[in-house]
PDBQT receptor file of N, H, CA, C and O in Angstrom, charges set to zero:
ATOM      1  N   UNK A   1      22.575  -2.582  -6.819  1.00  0.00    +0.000 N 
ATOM      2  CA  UNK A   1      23.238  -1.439  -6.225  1.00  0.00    +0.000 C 
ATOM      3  C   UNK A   1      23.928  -0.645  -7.330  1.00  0.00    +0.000 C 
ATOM      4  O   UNK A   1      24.586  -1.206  -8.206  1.00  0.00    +0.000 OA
ATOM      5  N   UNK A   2      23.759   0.669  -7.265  1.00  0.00    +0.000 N 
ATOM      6  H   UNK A   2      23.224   1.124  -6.554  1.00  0.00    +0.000 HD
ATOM      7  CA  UNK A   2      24.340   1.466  -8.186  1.00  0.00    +0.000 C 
ATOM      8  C   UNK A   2      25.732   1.901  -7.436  1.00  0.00    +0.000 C 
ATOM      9  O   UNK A   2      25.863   2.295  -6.277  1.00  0.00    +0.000 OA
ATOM     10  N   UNK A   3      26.730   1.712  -8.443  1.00  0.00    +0.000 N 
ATOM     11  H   UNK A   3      26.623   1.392  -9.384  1.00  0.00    +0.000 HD
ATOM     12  CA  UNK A   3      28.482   1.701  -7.925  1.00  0.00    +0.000 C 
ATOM     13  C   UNK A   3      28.783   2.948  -7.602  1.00  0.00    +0.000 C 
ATOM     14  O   UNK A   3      29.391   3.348  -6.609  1.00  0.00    +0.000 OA
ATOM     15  N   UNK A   4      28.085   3.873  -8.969  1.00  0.00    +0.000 N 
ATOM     16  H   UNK A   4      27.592   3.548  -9.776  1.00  0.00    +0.000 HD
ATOM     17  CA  UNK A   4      28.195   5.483  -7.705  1.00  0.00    +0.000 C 
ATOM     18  C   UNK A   4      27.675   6.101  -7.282  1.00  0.00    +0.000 C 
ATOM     19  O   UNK A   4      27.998   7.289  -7.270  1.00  0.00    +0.000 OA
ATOM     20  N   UNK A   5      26.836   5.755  -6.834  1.00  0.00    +0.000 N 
ATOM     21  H   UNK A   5      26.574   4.790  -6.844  1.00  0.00    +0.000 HD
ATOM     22  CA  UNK A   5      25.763   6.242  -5.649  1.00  0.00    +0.000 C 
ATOM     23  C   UNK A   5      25.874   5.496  -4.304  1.00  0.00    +0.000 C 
ATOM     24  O   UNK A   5      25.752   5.949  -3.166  1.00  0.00    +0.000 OA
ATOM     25  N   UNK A   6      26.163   4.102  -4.759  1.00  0.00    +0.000 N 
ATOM     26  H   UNK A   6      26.262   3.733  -5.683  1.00  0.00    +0.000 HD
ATOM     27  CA  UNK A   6      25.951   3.199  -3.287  1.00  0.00    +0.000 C 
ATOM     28  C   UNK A   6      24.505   3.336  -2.959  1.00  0.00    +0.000 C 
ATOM     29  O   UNK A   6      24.104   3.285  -1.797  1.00  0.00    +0.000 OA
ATOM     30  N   UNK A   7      23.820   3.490  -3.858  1.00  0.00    +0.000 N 
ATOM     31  H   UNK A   7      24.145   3.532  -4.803  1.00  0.00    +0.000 HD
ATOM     32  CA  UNK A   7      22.366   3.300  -3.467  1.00  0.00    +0.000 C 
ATOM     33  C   UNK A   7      21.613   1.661  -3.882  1.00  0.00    +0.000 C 
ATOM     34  O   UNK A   7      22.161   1.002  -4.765  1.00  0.00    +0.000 OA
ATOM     35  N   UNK A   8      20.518   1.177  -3.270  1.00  0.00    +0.000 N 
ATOM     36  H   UNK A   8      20.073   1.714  -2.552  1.00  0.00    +0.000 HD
ATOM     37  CA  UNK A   8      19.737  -0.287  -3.229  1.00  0.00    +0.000 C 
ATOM     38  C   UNK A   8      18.531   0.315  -3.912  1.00  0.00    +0.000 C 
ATOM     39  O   UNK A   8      17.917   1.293  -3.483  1.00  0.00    +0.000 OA
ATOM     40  N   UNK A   9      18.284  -0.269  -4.869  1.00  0.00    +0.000 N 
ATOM     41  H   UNK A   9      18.782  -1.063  -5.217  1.00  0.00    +0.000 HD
ATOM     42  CA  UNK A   9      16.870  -0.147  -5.174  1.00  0.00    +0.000 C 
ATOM     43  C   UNK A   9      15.751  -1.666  -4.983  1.00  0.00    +0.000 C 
ATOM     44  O   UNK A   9      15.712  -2.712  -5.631  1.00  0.00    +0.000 OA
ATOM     45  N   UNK A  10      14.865  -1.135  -3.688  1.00  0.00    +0.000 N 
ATOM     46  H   UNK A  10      14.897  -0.286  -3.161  1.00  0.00    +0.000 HD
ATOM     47  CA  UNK A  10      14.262  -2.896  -3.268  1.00  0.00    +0.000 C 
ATOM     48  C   UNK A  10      12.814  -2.398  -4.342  1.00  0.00    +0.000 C 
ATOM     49  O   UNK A  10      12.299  -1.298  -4.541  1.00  0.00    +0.000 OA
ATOM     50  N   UNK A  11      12.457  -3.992  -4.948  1.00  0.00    +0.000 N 
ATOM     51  H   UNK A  11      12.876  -4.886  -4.786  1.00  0.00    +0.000 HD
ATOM     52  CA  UNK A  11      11.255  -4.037  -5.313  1.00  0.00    +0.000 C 
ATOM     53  C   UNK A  11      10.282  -5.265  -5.573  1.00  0.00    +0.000 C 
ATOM     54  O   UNK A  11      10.599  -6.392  -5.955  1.00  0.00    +0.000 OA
ATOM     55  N   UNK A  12       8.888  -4.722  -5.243  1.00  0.00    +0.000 N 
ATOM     56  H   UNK A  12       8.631  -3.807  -4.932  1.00  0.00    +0.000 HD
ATOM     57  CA  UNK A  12       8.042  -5.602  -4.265  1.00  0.00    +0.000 C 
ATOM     58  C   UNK A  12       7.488  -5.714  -5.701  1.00  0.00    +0.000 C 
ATOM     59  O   UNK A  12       7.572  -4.856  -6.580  1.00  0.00    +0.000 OA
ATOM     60  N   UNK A  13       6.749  -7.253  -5.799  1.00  0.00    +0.000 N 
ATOM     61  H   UNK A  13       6.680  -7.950  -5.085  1.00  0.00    +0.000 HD
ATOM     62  CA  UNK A  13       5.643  -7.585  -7.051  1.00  0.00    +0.000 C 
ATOM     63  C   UNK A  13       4.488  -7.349  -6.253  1.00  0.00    +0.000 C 
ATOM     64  O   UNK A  13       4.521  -7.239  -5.027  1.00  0.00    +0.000 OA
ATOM     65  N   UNK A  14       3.362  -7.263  -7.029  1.00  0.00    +0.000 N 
ATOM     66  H   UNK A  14       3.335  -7.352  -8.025  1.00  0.00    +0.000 HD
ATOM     67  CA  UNK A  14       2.282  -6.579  -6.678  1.00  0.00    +0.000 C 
ATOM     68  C   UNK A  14       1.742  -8.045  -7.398  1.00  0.00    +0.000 C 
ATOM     69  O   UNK A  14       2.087  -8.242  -8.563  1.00  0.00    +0.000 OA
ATOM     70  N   UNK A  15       0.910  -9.053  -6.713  1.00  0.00    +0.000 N 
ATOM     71  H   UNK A  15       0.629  -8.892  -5.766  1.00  0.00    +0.000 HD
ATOM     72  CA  UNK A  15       0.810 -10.568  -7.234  1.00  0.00    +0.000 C 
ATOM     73  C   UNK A  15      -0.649 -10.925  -7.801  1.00  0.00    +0.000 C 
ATOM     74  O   UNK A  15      -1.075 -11.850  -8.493  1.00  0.00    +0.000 OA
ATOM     75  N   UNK A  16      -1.184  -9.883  -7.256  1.00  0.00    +0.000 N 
ATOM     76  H   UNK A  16      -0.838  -9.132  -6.694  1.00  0.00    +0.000 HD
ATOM     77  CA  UNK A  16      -2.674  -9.398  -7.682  1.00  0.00    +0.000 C 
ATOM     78  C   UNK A  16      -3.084  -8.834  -9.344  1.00  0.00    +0.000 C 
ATOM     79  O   UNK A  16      -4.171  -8.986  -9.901  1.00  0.00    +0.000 OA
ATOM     80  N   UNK A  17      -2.043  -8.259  -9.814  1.00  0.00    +0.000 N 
ATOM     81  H   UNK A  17      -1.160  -8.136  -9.361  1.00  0.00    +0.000 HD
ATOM     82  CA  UNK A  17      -2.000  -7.133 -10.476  1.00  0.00    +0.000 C 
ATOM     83  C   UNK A  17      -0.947  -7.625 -11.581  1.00  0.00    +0.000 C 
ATOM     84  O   UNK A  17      -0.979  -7.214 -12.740  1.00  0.00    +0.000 OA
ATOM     85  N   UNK A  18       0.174  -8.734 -11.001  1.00  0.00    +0.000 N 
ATOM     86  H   UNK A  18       0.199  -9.068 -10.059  1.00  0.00    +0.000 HD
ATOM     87  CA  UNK A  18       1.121  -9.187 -11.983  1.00  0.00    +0.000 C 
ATOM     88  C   UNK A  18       2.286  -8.266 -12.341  1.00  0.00    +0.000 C 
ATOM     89  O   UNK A  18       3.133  -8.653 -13.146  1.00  0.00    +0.000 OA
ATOM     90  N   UNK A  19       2.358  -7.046 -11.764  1.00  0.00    +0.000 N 
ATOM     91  H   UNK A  19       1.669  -6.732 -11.110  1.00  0.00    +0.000 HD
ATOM     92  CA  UNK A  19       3.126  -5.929 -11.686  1.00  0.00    +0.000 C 
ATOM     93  C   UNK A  19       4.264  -5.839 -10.508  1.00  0.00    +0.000 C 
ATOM     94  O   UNK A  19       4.181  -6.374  -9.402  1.00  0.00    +0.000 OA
ATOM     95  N   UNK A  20       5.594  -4.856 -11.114  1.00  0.00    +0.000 N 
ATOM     96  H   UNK A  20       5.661  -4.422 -12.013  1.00  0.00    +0.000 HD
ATOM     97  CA  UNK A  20       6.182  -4.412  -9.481  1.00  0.00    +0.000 C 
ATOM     98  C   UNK A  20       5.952  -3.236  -9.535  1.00  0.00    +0.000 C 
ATOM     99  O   UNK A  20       5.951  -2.408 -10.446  1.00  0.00    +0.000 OA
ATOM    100  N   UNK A  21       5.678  -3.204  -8.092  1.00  0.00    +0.000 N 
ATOM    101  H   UNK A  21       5.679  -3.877  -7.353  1.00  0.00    +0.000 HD
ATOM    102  CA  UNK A  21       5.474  -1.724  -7.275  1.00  0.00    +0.000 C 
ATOM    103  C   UNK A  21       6.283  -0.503  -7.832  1.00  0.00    +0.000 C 
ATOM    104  O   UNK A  21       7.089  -0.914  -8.667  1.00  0.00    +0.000 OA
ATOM    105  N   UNK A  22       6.358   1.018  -7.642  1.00  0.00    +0.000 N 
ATOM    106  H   UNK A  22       5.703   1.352  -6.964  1.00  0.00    +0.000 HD
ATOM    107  CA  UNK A  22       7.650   1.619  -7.163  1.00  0.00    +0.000 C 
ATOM    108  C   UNK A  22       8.916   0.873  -6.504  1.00  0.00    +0.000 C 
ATOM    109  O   UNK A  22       8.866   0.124  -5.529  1.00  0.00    +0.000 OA
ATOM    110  N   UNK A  23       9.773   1.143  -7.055  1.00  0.00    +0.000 N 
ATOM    111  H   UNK A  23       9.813   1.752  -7.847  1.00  0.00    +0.000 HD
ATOM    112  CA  UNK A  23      10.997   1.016  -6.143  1.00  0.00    +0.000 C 
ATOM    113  C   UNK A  23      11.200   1.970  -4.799  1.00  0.00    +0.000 C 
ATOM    114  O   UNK A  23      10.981   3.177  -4.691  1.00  0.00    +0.000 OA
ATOM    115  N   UNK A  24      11.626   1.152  -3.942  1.00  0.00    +0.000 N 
ATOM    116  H   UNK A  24      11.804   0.172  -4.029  1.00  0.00    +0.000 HD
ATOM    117  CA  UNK A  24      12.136   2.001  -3.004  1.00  0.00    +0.000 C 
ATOM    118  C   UNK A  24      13.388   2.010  -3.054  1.00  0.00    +0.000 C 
ATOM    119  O   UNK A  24      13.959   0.961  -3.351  1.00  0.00    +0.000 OA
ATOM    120  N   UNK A  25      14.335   3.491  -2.707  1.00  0.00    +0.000 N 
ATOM    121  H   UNK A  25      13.871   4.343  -2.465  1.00  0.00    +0.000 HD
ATOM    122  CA  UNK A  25      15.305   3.414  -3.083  1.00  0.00    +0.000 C 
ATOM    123  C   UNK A  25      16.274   3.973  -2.010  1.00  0.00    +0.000 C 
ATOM    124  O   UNK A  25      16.007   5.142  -1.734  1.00  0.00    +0.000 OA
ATOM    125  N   UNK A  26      17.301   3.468  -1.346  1.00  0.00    +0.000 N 
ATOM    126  H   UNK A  26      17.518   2.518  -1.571  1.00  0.00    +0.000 HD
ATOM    127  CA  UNK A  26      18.411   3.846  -0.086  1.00  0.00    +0.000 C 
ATOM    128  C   UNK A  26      19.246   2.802  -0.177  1.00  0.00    +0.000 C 
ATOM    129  O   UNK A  26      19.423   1.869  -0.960  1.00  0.00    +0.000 OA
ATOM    130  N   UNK A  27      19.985   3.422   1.394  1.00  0.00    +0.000 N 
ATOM    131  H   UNK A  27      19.842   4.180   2.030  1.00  0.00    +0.000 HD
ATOM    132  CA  UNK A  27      20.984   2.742   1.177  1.00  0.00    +0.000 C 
ATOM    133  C   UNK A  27      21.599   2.169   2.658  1.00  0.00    +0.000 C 
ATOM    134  O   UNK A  27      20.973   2.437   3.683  1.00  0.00    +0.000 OA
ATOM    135  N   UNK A  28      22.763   1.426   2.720  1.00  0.00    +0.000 N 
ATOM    136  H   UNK A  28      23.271   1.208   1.887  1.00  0.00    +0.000 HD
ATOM    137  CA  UNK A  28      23.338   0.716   4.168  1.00  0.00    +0.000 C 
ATOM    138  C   UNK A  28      24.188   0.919   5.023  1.00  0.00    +0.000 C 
ATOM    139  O   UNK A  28      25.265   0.344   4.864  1.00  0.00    +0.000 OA
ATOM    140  N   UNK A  29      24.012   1.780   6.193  1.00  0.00    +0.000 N 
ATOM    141  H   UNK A  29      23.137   2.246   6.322  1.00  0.00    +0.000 HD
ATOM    142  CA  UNK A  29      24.972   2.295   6.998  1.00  0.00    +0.000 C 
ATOM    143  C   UNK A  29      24.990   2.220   7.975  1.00  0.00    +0.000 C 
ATOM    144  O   UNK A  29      23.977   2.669   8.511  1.00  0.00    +0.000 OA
ATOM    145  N   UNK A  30      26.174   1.580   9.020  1.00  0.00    +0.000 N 
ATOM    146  H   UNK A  30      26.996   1.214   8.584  1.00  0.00    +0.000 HD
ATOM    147  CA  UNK A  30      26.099   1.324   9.941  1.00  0.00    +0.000 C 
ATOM    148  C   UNK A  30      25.474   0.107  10.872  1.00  0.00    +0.000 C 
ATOM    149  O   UNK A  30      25.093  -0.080  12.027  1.00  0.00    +0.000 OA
ATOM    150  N   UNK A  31      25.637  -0.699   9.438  1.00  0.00    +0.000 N 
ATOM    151  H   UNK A  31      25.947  -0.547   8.499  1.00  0.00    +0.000 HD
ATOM    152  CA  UNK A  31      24.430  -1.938  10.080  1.00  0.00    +0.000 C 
ATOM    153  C   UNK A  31      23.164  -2.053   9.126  1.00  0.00    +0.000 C 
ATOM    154  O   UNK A  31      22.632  -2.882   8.387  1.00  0.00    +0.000 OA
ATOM    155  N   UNK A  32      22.985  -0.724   9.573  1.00  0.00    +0.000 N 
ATOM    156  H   UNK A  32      23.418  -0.051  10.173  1.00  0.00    +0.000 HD
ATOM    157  CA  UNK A  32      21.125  -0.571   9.029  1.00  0.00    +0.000 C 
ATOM    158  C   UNK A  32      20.729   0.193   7.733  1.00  0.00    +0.000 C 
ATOM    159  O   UNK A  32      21.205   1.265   7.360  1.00  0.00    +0.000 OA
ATOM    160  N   UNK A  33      19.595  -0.686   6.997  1.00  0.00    +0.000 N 
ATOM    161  H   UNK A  33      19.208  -1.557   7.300  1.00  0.00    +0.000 HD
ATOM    162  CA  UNK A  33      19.266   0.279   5.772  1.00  0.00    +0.000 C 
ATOM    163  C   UNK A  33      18.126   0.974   5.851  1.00  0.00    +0.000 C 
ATOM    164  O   UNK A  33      17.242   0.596   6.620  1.00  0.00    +0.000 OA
ATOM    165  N   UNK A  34      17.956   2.222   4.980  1.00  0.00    +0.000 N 
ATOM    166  H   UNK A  34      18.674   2.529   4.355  1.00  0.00    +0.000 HD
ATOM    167  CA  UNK A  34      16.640   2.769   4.915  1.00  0.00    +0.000 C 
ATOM    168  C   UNK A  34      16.652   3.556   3.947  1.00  0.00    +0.000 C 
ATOM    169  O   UNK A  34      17.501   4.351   3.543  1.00  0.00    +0.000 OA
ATOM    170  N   UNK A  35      15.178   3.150   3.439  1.00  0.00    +0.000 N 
ATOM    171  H   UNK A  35      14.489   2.504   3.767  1.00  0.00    +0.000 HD
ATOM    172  CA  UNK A  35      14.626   3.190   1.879  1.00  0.00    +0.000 C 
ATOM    173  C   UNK A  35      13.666   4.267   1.995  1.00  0.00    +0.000 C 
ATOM    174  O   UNK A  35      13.169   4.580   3.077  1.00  0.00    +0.000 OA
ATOM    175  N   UNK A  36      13.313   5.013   0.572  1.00  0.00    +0.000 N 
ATOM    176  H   UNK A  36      13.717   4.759  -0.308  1.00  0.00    +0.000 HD
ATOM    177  CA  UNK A  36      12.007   5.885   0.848  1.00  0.00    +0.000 C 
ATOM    178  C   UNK A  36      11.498   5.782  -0.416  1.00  0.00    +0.000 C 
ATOM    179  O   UNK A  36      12.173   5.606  -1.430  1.00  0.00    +0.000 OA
ATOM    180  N   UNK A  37      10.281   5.895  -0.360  1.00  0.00    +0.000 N 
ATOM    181  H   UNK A  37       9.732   6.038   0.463  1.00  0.00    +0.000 HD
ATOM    182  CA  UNK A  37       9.900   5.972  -2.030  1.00  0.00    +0.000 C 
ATOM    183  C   UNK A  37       8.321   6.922  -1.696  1.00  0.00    +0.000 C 
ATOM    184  O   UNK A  37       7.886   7.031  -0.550  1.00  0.00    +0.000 OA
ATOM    185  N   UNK A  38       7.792   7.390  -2.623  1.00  0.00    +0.000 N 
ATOM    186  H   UNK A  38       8.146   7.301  -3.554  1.00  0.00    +0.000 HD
ATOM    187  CA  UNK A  38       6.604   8.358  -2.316  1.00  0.00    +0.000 C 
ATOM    188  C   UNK A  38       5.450   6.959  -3.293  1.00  0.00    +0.000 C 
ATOM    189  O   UNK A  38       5.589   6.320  -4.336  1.00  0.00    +0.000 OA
ATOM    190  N   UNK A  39       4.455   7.038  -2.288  1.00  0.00    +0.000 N 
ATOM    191  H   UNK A  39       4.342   7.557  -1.441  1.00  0.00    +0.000 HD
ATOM    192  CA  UNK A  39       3.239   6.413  -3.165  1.00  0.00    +0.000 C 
ATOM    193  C   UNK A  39       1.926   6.852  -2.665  1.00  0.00    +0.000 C 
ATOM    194  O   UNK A  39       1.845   7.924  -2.066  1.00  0.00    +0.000 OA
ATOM    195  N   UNK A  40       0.761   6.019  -2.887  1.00  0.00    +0.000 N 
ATOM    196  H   UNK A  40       0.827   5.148  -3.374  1.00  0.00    +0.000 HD
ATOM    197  CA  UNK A  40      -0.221   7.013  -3.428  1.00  0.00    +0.000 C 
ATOM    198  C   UNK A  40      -1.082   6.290  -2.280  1.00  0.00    +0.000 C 
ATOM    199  O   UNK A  40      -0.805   5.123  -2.005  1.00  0.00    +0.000 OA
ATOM    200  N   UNK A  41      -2.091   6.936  -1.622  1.00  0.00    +0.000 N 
ATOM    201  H   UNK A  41      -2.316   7.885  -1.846  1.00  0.00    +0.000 HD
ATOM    202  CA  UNK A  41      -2.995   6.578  -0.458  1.00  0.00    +0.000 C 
ATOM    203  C   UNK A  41      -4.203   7.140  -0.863  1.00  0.00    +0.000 C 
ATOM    204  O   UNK A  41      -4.004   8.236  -1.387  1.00  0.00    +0.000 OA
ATOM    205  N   UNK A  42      -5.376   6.822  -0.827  1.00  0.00    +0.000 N 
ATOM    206  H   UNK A  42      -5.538   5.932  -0.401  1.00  0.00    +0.000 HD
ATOM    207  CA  UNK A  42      -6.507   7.386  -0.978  1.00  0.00    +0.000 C 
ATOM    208  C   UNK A  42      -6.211   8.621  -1.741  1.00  0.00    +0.000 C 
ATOM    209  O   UNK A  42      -6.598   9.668  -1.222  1.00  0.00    +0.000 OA
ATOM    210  N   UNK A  43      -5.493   8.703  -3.066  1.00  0.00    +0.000 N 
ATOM    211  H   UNK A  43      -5.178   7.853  -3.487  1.00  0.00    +0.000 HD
ATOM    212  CA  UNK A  43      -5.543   9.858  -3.642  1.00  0.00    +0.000 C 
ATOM    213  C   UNK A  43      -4.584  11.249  -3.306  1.00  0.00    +0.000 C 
ATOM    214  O   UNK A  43      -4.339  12.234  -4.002  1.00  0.00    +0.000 OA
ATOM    215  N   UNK A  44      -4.109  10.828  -1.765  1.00  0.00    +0.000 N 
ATOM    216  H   UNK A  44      -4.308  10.027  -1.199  1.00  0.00    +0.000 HD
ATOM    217  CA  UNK A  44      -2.711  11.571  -1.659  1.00  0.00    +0.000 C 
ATOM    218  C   UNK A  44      -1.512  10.981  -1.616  1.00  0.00    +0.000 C 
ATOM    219  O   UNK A  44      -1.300   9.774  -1.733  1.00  0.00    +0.000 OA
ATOM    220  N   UNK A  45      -0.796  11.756  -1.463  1.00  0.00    +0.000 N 
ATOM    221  H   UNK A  45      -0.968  12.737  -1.368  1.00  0.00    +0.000 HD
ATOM    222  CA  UNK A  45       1.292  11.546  -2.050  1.00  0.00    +0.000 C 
ATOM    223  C   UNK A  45       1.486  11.230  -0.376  1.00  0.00    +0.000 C 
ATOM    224  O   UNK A  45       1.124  12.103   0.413  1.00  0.00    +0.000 OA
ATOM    225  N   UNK A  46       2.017  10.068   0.089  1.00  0.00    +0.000 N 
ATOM    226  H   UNK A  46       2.311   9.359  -0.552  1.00  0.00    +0.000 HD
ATOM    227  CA  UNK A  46       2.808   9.643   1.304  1.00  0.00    +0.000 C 
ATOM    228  C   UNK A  46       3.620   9.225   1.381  1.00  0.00    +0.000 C 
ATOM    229  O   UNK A  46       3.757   8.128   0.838  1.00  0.00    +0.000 OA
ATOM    230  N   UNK A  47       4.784   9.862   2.161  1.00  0.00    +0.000 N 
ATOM    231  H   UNK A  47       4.673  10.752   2.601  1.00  0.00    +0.000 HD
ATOM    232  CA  UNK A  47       6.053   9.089   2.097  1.00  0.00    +0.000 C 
ATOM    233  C   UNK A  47       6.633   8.025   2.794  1.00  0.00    +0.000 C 
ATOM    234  O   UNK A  47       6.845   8.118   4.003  1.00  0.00    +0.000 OA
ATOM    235  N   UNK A  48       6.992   6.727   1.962  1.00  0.00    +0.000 N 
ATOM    236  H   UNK A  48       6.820   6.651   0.980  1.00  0.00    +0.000 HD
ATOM    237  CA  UNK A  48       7.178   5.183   3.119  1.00  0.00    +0.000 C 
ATOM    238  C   UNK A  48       8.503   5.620   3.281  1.00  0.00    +0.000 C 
ATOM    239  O   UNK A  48       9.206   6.234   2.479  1.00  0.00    +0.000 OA
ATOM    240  N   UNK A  49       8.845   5.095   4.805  1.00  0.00    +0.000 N 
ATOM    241  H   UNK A  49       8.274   4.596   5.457  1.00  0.00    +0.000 HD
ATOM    242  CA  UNK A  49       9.969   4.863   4.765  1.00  0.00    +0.000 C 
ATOM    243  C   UNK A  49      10.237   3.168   5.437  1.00  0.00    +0.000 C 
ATOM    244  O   UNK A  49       9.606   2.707   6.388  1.00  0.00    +0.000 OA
ATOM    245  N   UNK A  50      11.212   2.517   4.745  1.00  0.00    +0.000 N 
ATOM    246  H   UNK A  50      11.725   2.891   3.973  1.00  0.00    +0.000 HD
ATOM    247  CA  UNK A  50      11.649   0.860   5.041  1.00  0.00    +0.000 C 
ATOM    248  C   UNK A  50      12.987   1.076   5.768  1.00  0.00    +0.000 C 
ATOM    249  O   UNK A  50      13.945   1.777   5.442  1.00  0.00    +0.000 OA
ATOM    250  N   UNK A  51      12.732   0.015   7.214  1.00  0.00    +0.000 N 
ATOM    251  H   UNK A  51      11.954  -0.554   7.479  1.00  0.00    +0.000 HD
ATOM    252  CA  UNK A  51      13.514  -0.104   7.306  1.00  0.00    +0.000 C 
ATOM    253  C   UNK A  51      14.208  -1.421   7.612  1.00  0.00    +0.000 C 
ATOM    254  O   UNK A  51      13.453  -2.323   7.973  1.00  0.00    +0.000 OA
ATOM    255  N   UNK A  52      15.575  -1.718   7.531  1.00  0.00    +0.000 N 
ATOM    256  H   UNK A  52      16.189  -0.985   7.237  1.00  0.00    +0.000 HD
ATOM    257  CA  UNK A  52      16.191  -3.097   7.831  1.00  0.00    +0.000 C 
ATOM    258  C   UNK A  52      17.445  -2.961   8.518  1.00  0.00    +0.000 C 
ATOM    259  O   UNK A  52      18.446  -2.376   8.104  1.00  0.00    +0.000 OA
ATOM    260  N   UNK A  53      17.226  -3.802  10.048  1.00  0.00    +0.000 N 
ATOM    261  H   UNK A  53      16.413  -4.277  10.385  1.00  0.00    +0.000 HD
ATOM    262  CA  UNK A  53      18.281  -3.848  11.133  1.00  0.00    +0.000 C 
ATOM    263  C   UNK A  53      18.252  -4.687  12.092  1.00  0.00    +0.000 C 
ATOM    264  O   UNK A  53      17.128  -5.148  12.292  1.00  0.00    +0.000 OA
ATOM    265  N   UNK A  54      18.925  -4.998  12.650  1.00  0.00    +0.000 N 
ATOM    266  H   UNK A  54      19.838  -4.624  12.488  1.00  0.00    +0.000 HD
ATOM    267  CA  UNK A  54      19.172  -6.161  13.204  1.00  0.00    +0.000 C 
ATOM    268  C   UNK A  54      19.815  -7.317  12.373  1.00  0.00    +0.000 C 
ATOM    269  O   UNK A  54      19.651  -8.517  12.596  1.00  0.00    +0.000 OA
ATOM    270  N   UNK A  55      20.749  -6.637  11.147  1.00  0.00    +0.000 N 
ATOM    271  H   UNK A  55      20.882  -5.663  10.966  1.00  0.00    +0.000 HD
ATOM    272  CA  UNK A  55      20.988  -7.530  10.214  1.00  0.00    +0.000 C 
ATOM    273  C   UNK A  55      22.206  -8.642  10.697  1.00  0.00    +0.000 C 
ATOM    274  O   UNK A  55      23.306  -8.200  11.028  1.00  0.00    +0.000 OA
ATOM    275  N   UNK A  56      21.961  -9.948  10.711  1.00  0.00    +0.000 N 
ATOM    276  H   UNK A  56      21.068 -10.307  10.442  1.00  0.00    +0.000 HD
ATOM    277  CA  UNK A  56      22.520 -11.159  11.302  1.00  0.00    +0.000 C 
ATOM    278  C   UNK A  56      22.832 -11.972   9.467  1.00  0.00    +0.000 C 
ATOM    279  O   UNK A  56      22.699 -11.504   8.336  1.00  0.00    +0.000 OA
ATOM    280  N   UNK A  57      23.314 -13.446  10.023  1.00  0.00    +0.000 N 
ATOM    281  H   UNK A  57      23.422 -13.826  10.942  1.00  0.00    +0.000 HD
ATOM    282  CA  UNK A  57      24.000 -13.876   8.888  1.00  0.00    +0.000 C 
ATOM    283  C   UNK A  57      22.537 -14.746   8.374  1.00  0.00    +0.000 C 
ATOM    284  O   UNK A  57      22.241 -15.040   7.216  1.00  0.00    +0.000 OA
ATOM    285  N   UNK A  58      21.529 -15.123   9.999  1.00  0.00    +0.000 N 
ATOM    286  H   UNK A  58      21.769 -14.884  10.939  1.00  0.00    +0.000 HD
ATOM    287  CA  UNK A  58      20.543 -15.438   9.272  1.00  0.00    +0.000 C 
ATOM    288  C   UNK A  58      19.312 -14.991   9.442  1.00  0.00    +0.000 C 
ATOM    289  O   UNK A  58      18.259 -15.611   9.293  1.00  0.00    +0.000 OA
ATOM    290  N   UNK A  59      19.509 -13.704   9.815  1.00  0.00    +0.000 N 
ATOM    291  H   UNK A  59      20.364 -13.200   9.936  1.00  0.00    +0.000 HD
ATOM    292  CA  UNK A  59      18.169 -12.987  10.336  1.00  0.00    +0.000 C 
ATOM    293  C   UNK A  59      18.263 -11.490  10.266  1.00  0.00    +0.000 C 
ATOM    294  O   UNK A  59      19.272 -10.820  10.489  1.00  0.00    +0.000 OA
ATOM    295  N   UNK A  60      16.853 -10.980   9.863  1.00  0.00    +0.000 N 
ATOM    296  H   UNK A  60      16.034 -11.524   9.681  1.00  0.00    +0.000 HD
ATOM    297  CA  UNK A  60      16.539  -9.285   9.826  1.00  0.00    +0.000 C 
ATOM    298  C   UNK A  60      15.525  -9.225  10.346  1.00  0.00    +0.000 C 
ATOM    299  O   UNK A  60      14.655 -10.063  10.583  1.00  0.00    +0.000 OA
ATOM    300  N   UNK A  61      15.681  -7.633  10.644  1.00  0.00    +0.000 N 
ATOM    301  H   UNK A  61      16.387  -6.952  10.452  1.00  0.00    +0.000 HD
ATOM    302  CA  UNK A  61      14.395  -7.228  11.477  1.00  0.00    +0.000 C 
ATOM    303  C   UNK A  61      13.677  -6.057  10.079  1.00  0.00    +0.000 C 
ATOM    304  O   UNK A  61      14.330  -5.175   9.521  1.00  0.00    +0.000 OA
ATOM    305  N   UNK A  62      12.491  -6.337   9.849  1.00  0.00    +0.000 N 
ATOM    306  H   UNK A  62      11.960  -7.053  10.302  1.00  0.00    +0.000 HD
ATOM    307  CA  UNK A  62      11.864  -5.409   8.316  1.00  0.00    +0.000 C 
ATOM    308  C   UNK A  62      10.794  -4.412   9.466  1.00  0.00    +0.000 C 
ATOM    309  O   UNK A  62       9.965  -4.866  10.256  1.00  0.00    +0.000 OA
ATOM    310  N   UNK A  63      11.120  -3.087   9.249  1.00  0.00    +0.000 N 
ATOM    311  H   UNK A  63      11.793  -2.719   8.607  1.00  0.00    +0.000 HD
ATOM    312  CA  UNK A  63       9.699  -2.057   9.460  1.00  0.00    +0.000 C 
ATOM    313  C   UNK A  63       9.288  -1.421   8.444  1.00  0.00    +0.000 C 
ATOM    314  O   UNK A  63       8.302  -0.688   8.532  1.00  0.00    +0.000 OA
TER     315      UNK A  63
């Protein structure tokens, strides 16, 4: 987490490839977080968005 931004940067290994992904990058409010990062689909620019809620002490809900 960056201290002045209050932003999360999540990042996924790519296990195939030995690499990590883009970062996705947001942040936590209200409970719930949500991330966006732009990546690449058949050659066009799409934007993900992640999200995480339902956050418990031992459980999340990931879209």
């Amino acid at each position: 987490m960056s201290a002045e931004t209050h932003k999360w940067s999540l990042n996924f290994a790519i296990s195939k490839a030995g690499t990590l992904d883009t970062s996705t990058v947001g942040e936590f409010k209200n409970g719930r977080g949500e991330f966006y990062d732009q990546e690449d689909f058949n050659g066009r620019p799409v934007l993900v968005r992640f999200i995480i809620s339902g956050i418990k002490s031992e459980s999340c809900k990931f879209e």
